[in-house]
N, C-alpha and C positions, 0 to 999 in steps of 0.2 A: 504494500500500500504506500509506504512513504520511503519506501527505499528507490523510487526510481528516479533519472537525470531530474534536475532543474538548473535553470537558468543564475538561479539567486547568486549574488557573491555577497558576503557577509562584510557590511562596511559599507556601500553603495548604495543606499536608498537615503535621498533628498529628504533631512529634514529641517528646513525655512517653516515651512507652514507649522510645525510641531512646536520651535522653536517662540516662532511669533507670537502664538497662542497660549506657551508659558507665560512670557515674559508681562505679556497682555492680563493674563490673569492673575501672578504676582504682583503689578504693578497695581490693581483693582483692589484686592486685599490689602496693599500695604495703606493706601490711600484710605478706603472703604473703614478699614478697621483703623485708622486715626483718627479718621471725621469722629466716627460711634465714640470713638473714646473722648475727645473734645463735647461730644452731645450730652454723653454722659456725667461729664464732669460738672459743670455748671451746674444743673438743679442740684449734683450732690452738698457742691458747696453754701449754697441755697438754703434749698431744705432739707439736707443732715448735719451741716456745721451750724448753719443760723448766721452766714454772713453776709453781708445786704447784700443787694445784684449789680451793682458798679463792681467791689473790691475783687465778687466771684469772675466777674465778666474779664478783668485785669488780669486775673489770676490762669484763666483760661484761655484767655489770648497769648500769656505769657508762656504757659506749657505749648499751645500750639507750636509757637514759633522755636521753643528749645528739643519738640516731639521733629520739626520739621528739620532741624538741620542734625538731628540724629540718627535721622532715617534717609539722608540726603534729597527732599522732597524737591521739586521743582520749586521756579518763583510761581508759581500759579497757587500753590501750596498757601505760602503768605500771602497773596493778594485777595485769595478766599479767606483764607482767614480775619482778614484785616476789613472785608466786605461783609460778613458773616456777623463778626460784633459788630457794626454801624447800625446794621439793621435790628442787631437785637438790643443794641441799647434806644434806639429809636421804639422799638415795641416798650420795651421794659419804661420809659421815661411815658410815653400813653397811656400804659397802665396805671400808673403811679397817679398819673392827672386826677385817671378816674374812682380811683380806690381813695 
């Protein structure tokens, strides 16, 4: 059954698309799972330490950007982040209005 000729040489089969597709999906996770962990962080500091949402939001920008040049993140990395708290201190200070 599998003892007759083939073709195969062992070592010779093109893998780019294999390759790409790691790299693609490493980069996804590494990304994917530092955002979760910045999302995370904030309400912990929040509502499990009790510390107001400016000092948490500081605190969470600050770990971004030290998460970001640990993991060698792109500049896109900081300019999300930097876009990310604008907005949510802009929610957090509406809220504030309203409460």
């Amino acid at each position: 059954m599998a003892g007759g000729h083939s073709d195969y040489t062992r070592g010779t089969m093109e893998v780019a698309a294999q390759t790409g597709t790691f790299s693609g999906f490493m980069g996804g996770t590494k990304y994917g799972g530092s955002a979760i962990a910045l999302i995370v962080l904030m309400p912990t500091l929040v509502f499990g330490v009790g510390m107001g949402w400016l000092p948490a939001l500081v605190a969470t920008v600050i770990f971004g950007f030290i998460l970001g040049a640990a993991l060698k993140l792109k500049g896109g990395w900081f300019v999300g982040t930097v876009g990310a708290a604008v907005l949510t201190a802009l929610f957090c200070f509406i809220l504030s209005l309203l409460v």
